[in-house]
C-alpha positions as CSV (number, residue, x, y, z in Angstrom):
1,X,-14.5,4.0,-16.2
2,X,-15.4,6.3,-13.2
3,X,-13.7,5.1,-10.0
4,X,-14.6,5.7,-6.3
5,X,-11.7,5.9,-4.2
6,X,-12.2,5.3,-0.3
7,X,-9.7,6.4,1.7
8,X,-9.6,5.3,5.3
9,X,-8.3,8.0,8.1
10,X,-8.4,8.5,11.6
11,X,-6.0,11.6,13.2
12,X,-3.5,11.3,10.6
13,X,-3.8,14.5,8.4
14,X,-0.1,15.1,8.0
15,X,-0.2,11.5,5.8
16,X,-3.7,11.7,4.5
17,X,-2.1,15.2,3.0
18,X,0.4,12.8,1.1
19,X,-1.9,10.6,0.2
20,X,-4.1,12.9,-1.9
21,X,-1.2,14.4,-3.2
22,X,-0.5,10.4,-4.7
23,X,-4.0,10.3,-6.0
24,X,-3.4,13.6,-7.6
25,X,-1.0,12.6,-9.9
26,X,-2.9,9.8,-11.3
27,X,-2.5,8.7,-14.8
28,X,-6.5,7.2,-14.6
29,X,-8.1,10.8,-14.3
30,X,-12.4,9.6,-14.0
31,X,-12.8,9.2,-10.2
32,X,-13.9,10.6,-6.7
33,X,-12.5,10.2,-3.1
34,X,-14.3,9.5,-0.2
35,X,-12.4,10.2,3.2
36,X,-13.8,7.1,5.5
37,X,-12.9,8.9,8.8
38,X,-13.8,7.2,11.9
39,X,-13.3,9.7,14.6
40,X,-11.0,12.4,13.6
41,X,-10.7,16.1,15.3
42,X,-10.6,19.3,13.4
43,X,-7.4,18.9,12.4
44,X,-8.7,16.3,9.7
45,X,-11.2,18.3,8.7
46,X,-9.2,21.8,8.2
47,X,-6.5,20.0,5.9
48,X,-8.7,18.4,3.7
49,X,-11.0,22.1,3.5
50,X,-7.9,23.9,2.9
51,X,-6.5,20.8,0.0
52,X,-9.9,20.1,-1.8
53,X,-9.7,23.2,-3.9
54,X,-6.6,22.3,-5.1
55,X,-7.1,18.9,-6.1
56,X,-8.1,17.9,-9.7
57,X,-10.6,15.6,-8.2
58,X,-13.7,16.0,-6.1
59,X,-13.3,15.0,-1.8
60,X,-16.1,14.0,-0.1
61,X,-15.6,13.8,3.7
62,X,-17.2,11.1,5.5
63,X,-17.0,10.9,9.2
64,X,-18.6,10.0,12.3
65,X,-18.0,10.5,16.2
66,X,-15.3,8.4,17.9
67,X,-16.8,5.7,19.8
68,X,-14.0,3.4,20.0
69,X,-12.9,1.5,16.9
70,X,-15.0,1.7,14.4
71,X,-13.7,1.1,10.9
72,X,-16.0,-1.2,9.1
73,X,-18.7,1.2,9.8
74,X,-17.3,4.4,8.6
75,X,-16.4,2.0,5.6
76,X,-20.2,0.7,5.1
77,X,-21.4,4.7,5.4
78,X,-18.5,5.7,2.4
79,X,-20.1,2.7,0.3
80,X,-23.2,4.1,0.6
81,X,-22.5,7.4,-0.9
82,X,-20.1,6.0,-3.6
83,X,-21.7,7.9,-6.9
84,X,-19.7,5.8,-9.2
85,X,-19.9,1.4,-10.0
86,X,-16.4,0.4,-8.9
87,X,-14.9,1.1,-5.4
88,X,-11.1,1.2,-5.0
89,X,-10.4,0.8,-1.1
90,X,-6.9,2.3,0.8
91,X,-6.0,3.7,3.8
92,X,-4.8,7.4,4.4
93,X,-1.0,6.2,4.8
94,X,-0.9,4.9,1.7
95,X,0.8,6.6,-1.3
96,X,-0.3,5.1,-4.5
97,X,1.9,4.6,-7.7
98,X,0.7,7.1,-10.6
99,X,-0.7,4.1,-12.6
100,X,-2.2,2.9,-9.4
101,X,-5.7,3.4,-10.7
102,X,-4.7,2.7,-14.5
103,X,-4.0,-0.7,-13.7
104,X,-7.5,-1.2,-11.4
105,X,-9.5,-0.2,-14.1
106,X,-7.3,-2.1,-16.6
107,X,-7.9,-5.4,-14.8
108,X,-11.4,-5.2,-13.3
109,X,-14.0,-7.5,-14.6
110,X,-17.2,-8.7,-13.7
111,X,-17.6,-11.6,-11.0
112,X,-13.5,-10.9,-9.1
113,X,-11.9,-8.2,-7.0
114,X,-8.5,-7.3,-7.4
115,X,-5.6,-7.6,-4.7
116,X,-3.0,-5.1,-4.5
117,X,0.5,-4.8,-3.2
118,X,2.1,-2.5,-0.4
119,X,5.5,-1.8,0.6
120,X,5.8,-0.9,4.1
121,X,8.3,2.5,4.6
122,X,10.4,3.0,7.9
123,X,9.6,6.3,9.7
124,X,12.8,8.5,8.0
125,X,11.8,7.6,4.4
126,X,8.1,8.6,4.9
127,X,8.9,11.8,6.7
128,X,11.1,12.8,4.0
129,X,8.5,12.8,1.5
130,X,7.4,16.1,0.2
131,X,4.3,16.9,-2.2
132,X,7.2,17.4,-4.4
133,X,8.5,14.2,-4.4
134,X,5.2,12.6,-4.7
135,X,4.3,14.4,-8.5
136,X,7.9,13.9,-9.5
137,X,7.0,10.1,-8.6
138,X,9.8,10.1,-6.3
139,X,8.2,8.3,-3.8
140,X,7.1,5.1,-5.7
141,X,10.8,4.6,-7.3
142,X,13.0,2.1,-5.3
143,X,16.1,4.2,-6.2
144,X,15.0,7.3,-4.5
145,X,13.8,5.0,-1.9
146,X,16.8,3.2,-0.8
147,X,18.6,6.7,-0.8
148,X,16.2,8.0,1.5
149,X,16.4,5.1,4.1
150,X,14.3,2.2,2.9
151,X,16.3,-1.0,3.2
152,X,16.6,-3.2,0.2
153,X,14.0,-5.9,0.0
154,X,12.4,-7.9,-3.0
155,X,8.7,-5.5,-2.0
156,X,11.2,-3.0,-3.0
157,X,12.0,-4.5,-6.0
158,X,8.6,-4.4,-6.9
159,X,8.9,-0.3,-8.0
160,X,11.6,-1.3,-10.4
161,X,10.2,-3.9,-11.9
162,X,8.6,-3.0,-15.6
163,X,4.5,-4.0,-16.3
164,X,5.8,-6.9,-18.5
165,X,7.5,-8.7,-15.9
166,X,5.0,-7.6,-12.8
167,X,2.5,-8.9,-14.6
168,X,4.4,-11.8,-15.0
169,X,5.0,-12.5,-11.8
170,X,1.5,-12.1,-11.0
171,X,0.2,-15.1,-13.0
172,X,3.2,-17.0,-11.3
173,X,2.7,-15.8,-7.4
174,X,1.4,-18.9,-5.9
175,X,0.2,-16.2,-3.2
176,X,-3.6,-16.0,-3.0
177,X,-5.7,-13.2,-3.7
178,X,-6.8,-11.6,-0.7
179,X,-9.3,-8.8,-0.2
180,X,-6.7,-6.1,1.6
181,X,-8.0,-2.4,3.0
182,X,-4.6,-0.6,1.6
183,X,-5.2,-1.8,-1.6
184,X,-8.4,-3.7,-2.8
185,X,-11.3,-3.1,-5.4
186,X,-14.7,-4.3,-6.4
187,X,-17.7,-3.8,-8.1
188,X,-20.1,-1.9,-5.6
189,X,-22.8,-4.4,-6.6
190,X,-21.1,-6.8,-5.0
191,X,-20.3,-5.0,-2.1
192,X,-24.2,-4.0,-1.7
193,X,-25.3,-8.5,-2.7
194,X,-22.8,-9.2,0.9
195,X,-23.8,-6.4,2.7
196,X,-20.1,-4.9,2.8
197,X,-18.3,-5.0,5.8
198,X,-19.2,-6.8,9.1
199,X,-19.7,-3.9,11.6
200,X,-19.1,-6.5,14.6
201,X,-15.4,-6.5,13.6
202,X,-12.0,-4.5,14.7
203,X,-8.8,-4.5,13.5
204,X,-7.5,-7.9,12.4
205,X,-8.6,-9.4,9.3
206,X,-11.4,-7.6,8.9
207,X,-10.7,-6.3,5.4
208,X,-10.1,-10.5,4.5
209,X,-13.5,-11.3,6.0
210,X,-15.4,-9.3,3.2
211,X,-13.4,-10.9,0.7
212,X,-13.9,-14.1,1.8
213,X,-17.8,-13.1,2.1
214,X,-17.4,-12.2,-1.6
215,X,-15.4,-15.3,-2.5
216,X,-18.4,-17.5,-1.1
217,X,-21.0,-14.9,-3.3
218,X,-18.6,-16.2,-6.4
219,X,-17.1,-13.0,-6.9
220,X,-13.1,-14.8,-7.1
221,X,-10.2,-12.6,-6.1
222,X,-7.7,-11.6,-8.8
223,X,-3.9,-10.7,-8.3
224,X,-2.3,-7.7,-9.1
225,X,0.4,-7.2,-5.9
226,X,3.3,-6.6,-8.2
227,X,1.6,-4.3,-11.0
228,X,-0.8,-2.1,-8.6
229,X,1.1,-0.9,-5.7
230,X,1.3,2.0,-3.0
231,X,4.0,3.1,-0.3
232,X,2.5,2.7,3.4
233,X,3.7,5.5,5.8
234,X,5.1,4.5,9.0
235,X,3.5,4.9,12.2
236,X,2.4,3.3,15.5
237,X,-1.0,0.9,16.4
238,X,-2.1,1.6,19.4
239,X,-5.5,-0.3,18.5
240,X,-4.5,-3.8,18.4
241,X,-6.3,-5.6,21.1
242,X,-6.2,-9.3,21.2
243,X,-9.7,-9.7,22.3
244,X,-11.0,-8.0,19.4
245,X,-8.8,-10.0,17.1
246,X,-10.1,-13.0,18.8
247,X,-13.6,-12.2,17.6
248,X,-12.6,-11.4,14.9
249,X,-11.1,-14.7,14.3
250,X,-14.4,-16.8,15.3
251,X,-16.0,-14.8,13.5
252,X,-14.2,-15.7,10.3
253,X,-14.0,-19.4,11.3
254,X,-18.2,-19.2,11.5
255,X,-17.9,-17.5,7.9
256,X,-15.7,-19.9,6.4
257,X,-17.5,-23.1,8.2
258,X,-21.3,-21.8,7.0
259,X,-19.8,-20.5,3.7
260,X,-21.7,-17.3,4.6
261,X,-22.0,-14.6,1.8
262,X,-24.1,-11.9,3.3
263,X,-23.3,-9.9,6.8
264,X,-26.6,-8.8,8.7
265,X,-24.3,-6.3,10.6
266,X,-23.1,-4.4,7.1
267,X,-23.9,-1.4,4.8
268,X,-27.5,-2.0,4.1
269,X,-28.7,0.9,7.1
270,X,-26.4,3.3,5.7
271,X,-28.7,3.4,2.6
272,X,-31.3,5.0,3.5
273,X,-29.3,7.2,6.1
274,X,-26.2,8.5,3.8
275,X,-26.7,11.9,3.6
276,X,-27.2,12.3,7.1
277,X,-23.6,11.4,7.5
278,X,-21.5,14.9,7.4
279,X,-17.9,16.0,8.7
280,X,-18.1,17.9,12.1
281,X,-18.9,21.5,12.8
């Protein structure tokens, strides 16, 4: 099955630049990347012109001015010009596993989306990570982890643990399965019957409102946290505000109270205007 991998950015290029590296060593070899990049200066946009031609996979950048925080839109707009039926969703600090992809496509069926685990790296161990260490599949292995800074922790267990037992665990986890932006994936038919993302909304829970969109369309979520799992690179948020992630919040409580499937703020614009969307000049 042909994949298409959105990749959130915004001013990052150092760990986007890691992250591509992870997707090139993918076992699961049938798939695009879009670059979702909501804002980002020339420095975005030089690394990935100077990486695309050596990456086994074809890079679509997808960007739009910086006007504040505006994630879900950039999101909606890399949707739109998905070529392929299944979306896989990250964000560019992200590492994924080499089977990261193998197990997506392994477990996706008609009518769910699949949830995804993360363990979050402190700032030593993710500066220590070379391009090296990513195709050797250093940086997914707990053991060369914990040697490079990263505290024990049962996340960290995760890395070690073989696909009989993760999956295991993941028909045990009495964790529910939420829609998450550093690992999440649906059918893009789904994503185009809820109108993808609310636009209206910031960081905080925005990713969960379009699951919980999908959950009310009947599209169920399905768990894979301990068998499909990326690294997330340290590094600050500067674009919490808790005004934003108090609309956020009503807005989810008026989704959840109206059972409301379908967004009129979403992707369904970006249709008709997707290949007017280009990187900068």
């Amino acid at each position: 099955m042909h994949l298409s991998v959105i990749i959130t950015t915004y001013n990052s290029p150092d760990w986007l630049e890691k992250v591509l590296w992870g997707y090139d060593a993918q076992t699961h070899l049938a798939f695009e990347v879009l670059i979702a990049d909501d804002g980002s200066d020339d420095r975005t946009r030089d690394r990935i012109d100077a990486l695309r031609p050596r990456l086994g996979f074809p890079v679509q950048h997808v960007w739009h001015p910086k006007e504040g925080f505006r994630k879900c839109t950039i999101l909606n707009a890399a949707i739109a010009r998905a070529a392929h039926p299944y979306c896989v969703f990250t964000d560019g600090d992200c590492i994924p596993r080499s089977d990261l992809l193998a197990v997506h496509v392994a477990e996706a069926r008609p009518g769910r989306f699949l949830s995804g685990g993360y363990l979050k790296l402190p700032m030593a161990t993710s500066q220590a990570i070379t391009p090296e260490n990513i195709r050797a599949g250093h940086a997914t292995d707990a053991a060369w982890l914990r040697a490079h800074g990263t505290p024990w922790s049962r996340r960290l267990q995760r890395l070690a643990w073989g696909p009989r037992v993760s999956a295991w665990l993941d028909r045990l986890t009495p964790t529910g399965a939420t829609f998450n932006g550093h690992n999440s994936s649906a059918w893009r038919e789904d994503l185009l019957r809820v109108n993808g993302f609310d636009e209206r909304l910031e960081w905080g829970g925005l990713d969960r409102e379009l699951g919980e969109r999908l959950e009310h369309a009947g599209v169920r979520g399905h768990q894979v946290r301990h068998r499909a799992l990326v690294v997330h690179l340290d590094h600050g948020r500067g674009y919490k505000r808790p005004e934003a992630i108090a609309r956020n919040r009503a807005i989810r409580d008026e989704v959840a109270a109206k059972r409301l499937a379908r967004t009129p703020h979403g992707l369904d614009r970006h249709l008709v205007t997707a290949d007017a969307i280009t990187p900068p000049e």
